[in-house]
Every structure is written in C-alpha cells, then in structure tokens.
N, C-alpha and C positions, 0 to 999 in steps of 0.2 A: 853686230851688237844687238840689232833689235832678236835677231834669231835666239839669239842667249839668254836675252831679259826674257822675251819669253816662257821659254823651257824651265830659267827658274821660277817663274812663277806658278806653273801647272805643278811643279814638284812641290812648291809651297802648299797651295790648295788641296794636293794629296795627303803632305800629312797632315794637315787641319781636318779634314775629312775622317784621315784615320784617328786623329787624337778626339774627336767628337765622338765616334762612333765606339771606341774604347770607356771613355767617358760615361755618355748614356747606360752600357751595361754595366760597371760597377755601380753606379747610381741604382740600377732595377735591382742589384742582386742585394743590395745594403736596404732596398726598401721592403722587399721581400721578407729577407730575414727579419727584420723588425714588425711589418706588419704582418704577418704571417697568408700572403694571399696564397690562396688553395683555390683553382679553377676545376670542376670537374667535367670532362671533355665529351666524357661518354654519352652514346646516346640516350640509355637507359635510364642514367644518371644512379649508378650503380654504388658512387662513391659519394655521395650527397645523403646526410643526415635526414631525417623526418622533423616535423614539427614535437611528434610526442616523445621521440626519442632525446631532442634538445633539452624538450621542457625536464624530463629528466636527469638527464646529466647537468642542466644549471641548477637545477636542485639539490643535488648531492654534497652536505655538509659533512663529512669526514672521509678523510683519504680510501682510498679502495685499491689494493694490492691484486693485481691478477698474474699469474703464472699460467703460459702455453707451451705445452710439451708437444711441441712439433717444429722440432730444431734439426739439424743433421742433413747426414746425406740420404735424399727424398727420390720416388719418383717425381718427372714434371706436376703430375696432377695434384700432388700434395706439397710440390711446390711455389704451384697456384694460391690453392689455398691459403696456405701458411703468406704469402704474399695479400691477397684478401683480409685475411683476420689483421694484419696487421696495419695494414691503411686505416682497416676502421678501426681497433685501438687509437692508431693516430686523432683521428676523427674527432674518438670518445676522449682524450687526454686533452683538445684544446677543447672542448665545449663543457666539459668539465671545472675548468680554469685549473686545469694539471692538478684535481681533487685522483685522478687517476694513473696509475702507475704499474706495468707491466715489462714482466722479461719474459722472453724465450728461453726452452730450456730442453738440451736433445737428453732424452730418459736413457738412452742406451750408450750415451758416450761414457770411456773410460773400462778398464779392465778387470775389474775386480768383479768375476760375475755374481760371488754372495751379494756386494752389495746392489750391483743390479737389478738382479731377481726382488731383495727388499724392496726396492721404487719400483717396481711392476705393483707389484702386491698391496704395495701400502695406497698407486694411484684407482688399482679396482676397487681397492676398501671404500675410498671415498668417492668410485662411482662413476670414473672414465672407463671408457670400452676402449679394449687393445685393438688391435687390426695388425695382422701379418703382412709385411710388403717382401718385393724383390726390390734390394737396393744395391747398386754398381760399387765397386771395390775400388782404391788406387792402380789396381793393376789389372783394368778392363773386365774382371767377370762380374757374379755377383752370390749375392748371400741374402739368406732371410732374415727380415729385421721386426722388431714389434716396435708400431709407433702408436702415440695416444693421439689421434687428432682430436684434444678439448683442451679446456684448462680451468682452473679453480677459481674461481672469485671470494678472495676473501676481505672483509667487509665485519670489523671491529669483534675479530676474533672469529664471526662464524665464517663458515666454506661449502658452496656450493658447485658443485659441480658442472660445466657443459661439455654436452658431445654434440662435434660440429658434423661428423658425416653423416649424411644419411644412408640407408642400404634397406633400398627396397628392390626386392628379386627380379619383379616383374621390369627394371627400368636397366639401362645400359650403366656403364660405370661413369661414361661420359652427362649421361641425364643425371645419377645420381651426385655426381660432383655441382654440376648444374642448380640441383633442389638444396643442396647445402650451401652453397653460397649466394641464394638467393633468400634461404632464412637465417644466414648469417647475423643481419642487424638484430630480428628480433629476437634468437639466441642468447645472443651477447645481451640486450642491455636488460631483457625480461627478471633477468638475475638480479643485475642492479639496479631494475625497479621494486623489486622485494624487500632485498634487502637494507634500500636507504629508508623505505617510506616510513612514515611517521605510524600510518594507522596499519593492523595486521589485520585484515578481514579475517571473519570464521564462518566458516562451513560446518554444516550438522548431515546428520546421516538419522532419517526418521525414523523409529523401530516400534513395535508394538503390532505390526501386520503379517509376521511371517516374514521377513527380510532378511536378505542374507545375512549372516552373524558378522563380528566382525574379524572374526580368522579368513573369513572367506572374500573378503575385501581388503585385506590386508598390507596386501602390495601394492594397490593404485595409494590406502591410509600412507602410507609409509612417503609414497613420491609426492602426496597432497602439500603433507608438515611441510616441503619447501617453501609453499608460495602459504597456506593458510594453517590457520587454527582449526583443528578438527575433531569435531565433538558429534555424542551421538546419545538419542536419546529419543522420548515417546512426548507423543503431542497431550495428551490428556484430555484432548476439548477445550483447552483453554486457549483463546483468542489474544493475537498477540506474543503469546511463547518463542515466536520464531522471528520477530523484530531483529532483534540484537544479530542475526546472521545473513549474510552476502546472498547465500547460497543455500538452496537444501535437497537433497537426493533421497530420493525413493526406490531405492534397488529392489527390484526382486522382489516386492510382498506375494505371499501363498493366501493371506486372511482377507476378506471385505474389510473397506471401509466403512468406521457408520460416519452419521452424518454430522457430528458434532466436528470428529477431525476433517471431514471435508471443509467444513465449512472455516477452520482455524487456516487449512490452504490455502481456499480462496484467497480469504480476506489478508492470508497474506500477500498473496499476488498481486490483489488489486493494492495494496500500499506498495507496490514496486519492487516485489519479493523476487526471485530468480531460483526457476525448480529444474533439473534434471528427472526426466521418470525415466527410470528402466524397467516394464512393466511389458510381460504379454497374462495373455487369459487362457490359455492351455499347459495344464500341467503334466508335467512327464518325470517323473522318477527316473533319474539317471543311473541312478546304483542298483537299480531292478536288474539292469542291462549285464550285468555280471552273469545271472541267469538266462541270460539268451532272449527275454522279451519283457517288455514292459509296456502300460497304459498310458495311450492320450488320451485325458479327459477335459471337458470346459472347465474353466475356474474362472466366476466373475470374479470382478475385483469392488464393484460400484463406484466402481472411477470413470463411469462409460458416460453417463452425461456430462459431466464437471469436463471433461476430457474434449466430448463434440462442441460447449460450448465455448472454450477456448481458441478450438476450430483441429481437433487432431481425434483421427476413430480408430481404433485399436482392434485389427480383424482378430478373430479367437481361428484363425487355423496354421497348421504349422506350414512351414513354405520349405519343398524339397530345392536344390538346385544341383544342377551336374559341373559348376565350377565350386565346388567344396573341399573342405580339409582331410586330410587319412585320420583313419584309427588303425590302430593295429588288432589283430585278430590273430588266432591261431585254426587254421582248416584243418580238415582232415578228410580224406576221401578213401574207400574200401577199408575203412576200421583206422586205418594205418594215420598215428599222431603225424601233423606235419610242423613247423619251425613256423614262427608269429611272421607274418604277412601283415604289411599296410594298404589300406585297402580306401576306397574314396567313400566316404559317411555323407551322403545329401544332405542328411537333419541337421548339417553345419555347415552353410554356407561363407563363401570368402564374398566377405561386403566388399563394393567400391568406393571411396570419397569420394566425392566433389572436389575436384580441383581446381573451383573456383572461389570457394568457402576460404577464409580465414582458418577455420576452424579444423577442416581436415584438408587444405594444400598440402601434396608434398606427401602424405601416409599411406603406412603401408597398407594392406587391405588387411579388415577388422574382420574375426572370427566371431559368427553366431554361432549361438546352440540350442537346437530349436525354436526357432524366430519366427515371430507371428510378422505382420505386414502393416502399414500404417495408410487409411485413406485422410488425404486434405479434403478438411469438409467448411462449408459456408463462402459466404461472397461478400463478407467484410473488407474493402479497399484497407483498412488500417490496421492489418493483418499481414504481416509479411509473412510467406512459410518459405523455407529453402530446404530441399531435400538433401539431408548429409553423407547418407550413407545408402546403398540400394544394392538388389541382390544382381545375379547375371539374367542375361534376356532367356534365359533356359532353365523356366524355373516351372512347377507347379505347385496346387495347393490342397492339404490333405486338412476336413474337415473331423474335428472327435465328437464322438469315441471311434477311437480306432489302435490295433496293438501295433508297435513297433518292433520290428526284430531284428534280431544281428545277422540273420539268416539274407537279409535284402544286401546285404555288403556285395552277396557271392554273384546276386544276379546281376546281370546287364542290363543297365535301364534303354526303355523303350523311347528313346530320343522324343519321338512327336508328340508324345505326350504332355511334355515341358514345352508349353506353349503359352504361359501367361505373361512373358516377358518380364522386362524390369519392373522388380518392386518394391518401393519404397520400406526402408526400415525404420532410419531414424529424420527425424524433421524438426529445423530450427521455428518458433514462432516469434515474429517480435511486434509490437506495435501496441495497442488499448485493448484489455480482453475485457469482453462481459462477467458480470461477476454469476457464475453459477445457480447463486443465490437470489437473484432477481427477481422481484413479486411474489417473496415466499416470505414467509413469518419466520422471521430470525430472531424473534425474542428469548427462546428456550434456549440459542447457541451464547447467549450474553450474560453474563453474567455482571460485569463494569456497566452501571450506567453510562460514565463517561466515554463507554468504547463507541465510535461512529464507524457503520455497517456503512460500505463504500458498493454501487452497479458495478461502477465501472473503473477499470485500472489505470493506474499512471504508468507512462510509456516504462514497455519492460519488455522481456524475454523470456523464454523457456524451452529445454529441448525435449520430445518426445523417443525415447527408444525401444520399439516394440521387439526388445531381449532382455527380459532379467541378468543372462547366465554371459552376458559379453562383460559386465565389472566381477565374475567370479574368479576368484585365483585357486589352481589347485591345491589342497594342501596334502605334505610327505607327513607320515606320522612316524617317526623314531623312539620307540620304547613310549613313553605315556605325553611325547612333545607331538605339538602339532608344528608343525615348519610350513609355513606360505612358500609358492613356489611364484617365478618371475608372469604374473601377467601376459598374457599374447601370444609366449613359448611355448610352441610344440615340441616335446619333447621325444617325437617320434622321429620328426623329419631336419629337427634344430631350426627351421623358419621363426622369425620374428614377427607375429602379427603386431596388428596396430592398437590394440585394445586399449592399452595404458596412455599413449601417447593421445585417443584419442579423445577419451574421458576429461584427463590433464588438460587436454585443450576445450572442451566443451565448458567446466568450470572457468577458466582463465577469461574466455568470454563474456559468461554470464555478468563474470563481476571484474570486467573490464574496464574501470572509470577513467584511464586513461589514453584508451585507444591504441594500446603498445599491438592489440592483438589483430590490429587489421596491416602490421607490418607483413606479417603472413600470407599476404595476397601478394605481396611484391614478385613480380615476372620479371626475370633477364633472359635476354634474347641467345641462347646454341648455337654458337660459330662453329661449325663441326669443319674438319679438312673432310673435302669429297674424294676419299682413296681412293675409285678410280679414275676420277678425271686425270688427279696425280700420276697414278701410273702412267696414263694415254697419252699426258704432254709433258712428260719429265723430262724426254729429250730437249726438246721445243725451251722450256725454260732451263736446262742446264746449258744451252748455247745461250740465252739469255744473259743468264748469272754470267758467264765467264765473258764471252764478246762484248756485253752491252756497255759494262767499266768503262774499259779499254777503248771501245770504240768513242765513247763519250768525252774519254779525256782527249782523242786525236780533232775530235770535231771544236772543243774548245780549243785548243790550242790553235786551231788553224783561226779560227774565227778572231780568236784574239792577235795572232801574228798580221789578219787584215787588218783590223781595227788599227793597230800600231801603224803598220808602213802606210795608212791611207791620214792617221793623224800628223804622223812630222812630216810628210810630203807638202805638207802646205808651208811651210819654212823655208 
C-alpha cells in the first residue's frame, strides 16, 4: 500500500509540474503580445533603434505609406536583406505608434508582360535601380529575374525614393551586401526625416565668379530638391544675404574674389554658416582637348588667406595618379585610322573615402578632373580637420604652366616617378574658425549700422574640395536642348563613381541638426563561411550531422532508462 500511495503521488507532482510549466508559457506569450517585448540578442545590436532615429519617428504626425519591391522568389542574399528591411520597418511601425505603414510587393509576379514591363518603367521613373538576379524555378533550374531592392516613401502625397543595395566594384558582393545593411537605418529613416519635418532648410549655390552654370550641376540640383530648397544666386557685398540658408556652395569659380564678398562669407561662417568649396587654382580648358593639347595655367582665386586662416591650403598644381579613370581615344599608327580605344587618363584620378567618416562610409570612389591637393595648415586644438577623400599612394605633381596632351595617354608612365604618395583632396573642418577679417577695418564692408562684425565663429563646419570639375555633370546636347547626363557615370566603362552620392552626403552633414548623419558610421561585423575549411572537414561534420542525432537520442534514452530502474528500486 505504502508502495502505491507513493507512486501516486510522484505522478501527482508530475502533472502539477507539467500544469505549471504549461501555465507559465501562455502567461509569457499573452504578456508579450500585449506588451510588445522586443529583446535584441545581437552582438552588434544590429536590430536596436538609435536615439535620433526614435526621436524621429515619435515625431511623425501623419501616417507614412511605404511600399518595398523585394518580394518573390530571391537569392539568399536578397533574401537577407528583404529579412533586414523588414525588422526594421517593424522597429520604425512601433516607435512611430503605427503613424507607419508598409507592404511588400514582388514587381515581377503575374503574367501579363505589357503590364509588367509598365511597373518596371514607371518604378525607374520614380528612381529605384533594377538589378538582374538568377532566380530558381519550381522545377529546380533557373531564370533571369529583375528585382528593385528599395521602396517608396510616401508621405502626404509626395514619393521618394530609396535604393537599398550598394555596388561598389572594388568590394565583394558579400561586402557589398554587408555596406547595405549596415546603412540600412540611415536610408530608411533619412527619407522620413525630410519628409515629416516641419522646417525645409535651403541651400544656395554662389554665382557671380565664374561658376559652374547651372546645366552643369544640374543632376546633383535635381537629387538636392529631395532633402532641401535650392536657390542660386550672387552675393553683391551685402552682409548678411546668406543668413536665411543652411548651406552654401562654391563650385567651381574661374573669377577672383574681391573683398567685399569675402568678407559677406566670412562673416557668414563665423554666425555659424556651413560652406562646401569646390575650388582648385589651375585652369585647364577641357574642350581644347578635342584638339589634341591644351594649357595648364595658375588661376588665383583670393580665397588663399580666408582659406589658411580657417586652417585648409589649396596647392595650385595638378596631381597625376596611376590609379585613374579611362577616356576613350582613337590611335592610329603607320597612317592607318584605328577603332576608339580606352585608355587610363592620370589628370583624373579615382579618390578614396574614408571609411571611417559618416560622410563618405560605404562610397564608391569619387572621380577627379584635374585635381589640385589640399595642405592642413595651423595648430588650433578647436579645429577638427578629417581628410575625406585622398588620391592613391602613386601619385605625382605637375606645377603650371605646363601643356597637356592626348598624346601622354599612349605613353607608359614611368612608375618611380609617382612617388608623392597619398594626397589629400577633400577635408572636413569642424570646430571655432578665426574670422578672416581680424584686425582689419571692416567698416567699408558695412553698410547696417546695426550689423555686428564677429573674430571668431560659433561652433560650425565646412568641407574644403580641391576639384571644381568633381560636382560637374556632363551635358548631351539634342538639336538646340541641353540634357544633363547622370553624375559619376562613365559612360565609357558603365562604372558608377561616387561623385553624387558623395556631395549629397557632404550637405546632409553640414546641416545635420539632428544627428540622423552619423548613423552612417554604423559597422556590423562579416560572418563570412570559410570555403575551405568547409571543403577540408565536410567529411568530419557530415558524420557529425548524421551520427551525432542518433547517437544523442541512444545516450538519453539509456541514461533515462537508469534514472527510472534506480528510482522505483527503492519501493
């Protein structure tokens, strides 16, 4: 009897055990669903929001509809992704308080190819880039398929566009997948900090020096209108004038400065103004080159003090390098015409990023065209400079006057020559700058009594780019139209440089006020499979995989069968 009473009572105690343990988990899964706990496990913390990306999305007062065309049958890698993009939509829908709302949607499903073809066309109009995959079939082969990896953001009638892959040459597809889902946040929400914000900052473009026109900038103008207002016009000497803008850019001037607009720049800086210069001092006629040779000549600018004492020098000679872009040529040898040849052009070197910078992480390399070099000058501690962009360590530098010709394409450059190593193009400065103007009589520049002439500047920024001709877009001329052609694109070799992208990010910086632009430093860590260790122990682990089960359930089962006959033995 006592044997009995026992036994029933251990079978009691089991299911009480079981009925608890049952218990406990609907209770976690009932409290989950209500409180919405989200733990994110990763090391990197890959799936964890930002501060400025929150404070964004609880700020967004009207619903925001976004549509992602990367639905369907995927490879893994863009199955990743699409996996990726969509946690953090999750993310963005509860910190929004579900002001955010998104579908998935496969471009290519369905049979009708007219209307197909239509949603290809009408997704490039508005600015997603296709991408050709091999994608597997029901019936084990496969077939070419076009997917859009981005999607729309649309946001009280307007639509912006994001592309989430990157493709840069120089990187693996594995790295490139890597650099896209590591600026996936700032992507994503960059859009819908635009688009909800109350204030639209404007950007101006200076003119009055010989600056690029604006047909010739015309495709970075066109990508700007996403994020800002952009206007353009001549400083006049009137102090002040450029208040009212975030931003102002100096492309390209061919004319001196006099001193009245210097001094309208300063004094905008030191009120906490934000300049881009794109600015060298050697002029080269490009279109001479048709002709087989053209002049390097000096061209100040008198932006050479104003320049050193903000803490950046602006060397006046052109920098060859042996890592540069082709031009195409037609040769010919013993009389006889030969077929256009591309050929490698020194006078236009492939810049590198910093891939440590916000600013250019992640970019492809940026095309100079004849590029002067930039020295950091002075020993201001409250001076930050970071060098953004720099030529390859195989570079030299050719001082004007000097002729350039088409005829150098044919030679073979003399390697040891190109020994100046890396050098500096473009550089960010940030921190208190001295005002230009300092212990000079600045009455003649004033005309408001009320205006107050500032030394020294409230914390601010500026990027120095010793290229005019890196924000020029080429223009096709069609009967009496001029047609801007895509920024960056060569259209010899179909390469994407960075030019656009990296402009677009140097502004987004400057007038940064909420910090969305240092998401762009964000590193996640390259789990790569080591293909040959794989190979080496494949054996090793498919005995693994298959034995290891099996043997695991004989060794519980035995251990459990002791446990038992050593527990009712004692009855």
């Amino acid at each position: 009897m006592k044997s009995e009473s026992g036994t029933k009572n251990i079978k009691a105690k089991s299911w009480f055990q079981f009925g608890m343990t049952v218990t406990v988990i609907i209770i976690a899964v009932i409290a989950g669903s209500f409180l919405r706990i989200r733990l994110d496990l990763t090391e990197d913390k890959r799936y964890t929001l930002s501060g400025p990306t929150r404070k964004v999305l609880e700020e967004v007062k009207n619903d925001i509809f976004i549509q992602v065309y990367l639905d369907g049958e995927m490879p893994i890698p863009f199955k990743k992704l699409k996996r990726s993009v969509k946690e953090m939509l999750e993310e963005f829908r509860i910190a929004s308080h579900k002001r955010i709302d998104f579908d998935f949607i496969n471009p290519s499903e369905g049979n009708d190819s007219k209307q197909r073809d239509a949603l290809y066309q009408s997704l490039i109009v508005k600015g997603l880039n296709p991408v050709e995959i091999q994608a597997g079939d029901s019936e084990g082969g496969s077939s070419q398929k076009i997917v859009f990896p981005g999607m729309i953001v649309n946001y009280n009638g307007v639509e912006v566009p994001v592309n989430f892959l990157k493709n840069n040459p120089s990187l693996s597809a594995e790295e490139n997948l890597l650099h896209s889902t590591e600026g996936l946040e700032y992507e994503m929400i960059q859009p819908i900090a635009t688009l909800s914000s109350d204030t639209v900052y404007r950007v101006a473009f200076i003119e009055g020096h010989g600056e690029i026109p604006e047909a010739g900038v015309a495709d970075l103008t066109i990508s700007l209108t996403k994020f800002f207002t952009v206007d353009r016009g001549v400083i006049g000497g009137n102090p002040g004038i450029l208040d009212k803008y975030a931003a102002v850019v100096i492309a390209g001037p061919e004319k001196e400065f006099n001193e009245n607009d210097k001094f309208v720049i300063d004094q905008y800086v030191m009120n906490g103004g934000k300049v881009l210069w794109l600015i060298d001092e050697v002029n080269v006629n490009a279109d001479s080159l048709v002709y087989g040779q053209t002049a390097a000549l000096y061209r100040p600018l008198n932006l050479e003090d104003q320049l050193f004492r903000y803490g950046a020098r602006v060397n006046p000679v052109i920098v060859q390098d042996l890592d540069c872009a082709l031009i195409r040529l037609i040769m010919s040898t013993g009389g006889v015409r030969q077929q256009p040849v591309t050929v490698p052009w020194m006078y236009f070197p492939r810049l590198s990023p910093d891939q440590g910078s916000p600013v250019t992480r992640s970019l492809n390399k940026v095309r100079g065209q004849f590029t002067n070099f930039i020295d950091t000058v002075g020993l201001d501690p409250s001076i930050r400079k970071t060098v953004l962009l720099s030529t390859s360590p195989f570079t030299r530098t050719l001082a004007p006057p000097f002729m350039i010709s088409l005829k150098e394409a044919e030679i073979t450059p003399d390697e040891r020559v190109f020994n100046k190593g890396s050098l500096p193009v473009a550089v960010l400065l940030e921190g208190k700058f001295p005002s230009a103007f300092r212990n000079r009589m600045t009455d003649s520049f004033v005309k408001d009594p009320g205006f107050r002439v500032r030394d020294i500047s409230e914390d601010t920024k500026m990027i120095v780019v010793a290229d005019g001709d890196i924000i020029r877009n080429e223009i096709r001329r069609e009967g009496g139209a001029e047609i801007p052609q895509t920024l960056g694109l060569d259209r010899y070799t179909g390469e994407m440089y960075g030019n656009r992208d990296f402009l677009i990010n140097c502004l987004n910086y400057l007038v940064d006020y909420k910090g969305i632009m240092e998401l762009r430093s964000r590193e996640l860590k390259l789990r790569l499979l080591n293909k040959k260790a794989a190979r080496d122990e494949r054996l090793l682990w498919q005995i693994i995989n298959i034995a290891g089960p099996a043997l695991a359930v004989v060794i519980a089962g035995l251990i459990y069968n002791f446990l038992r006959r050593r527990k009712y033995t004692r009855f």
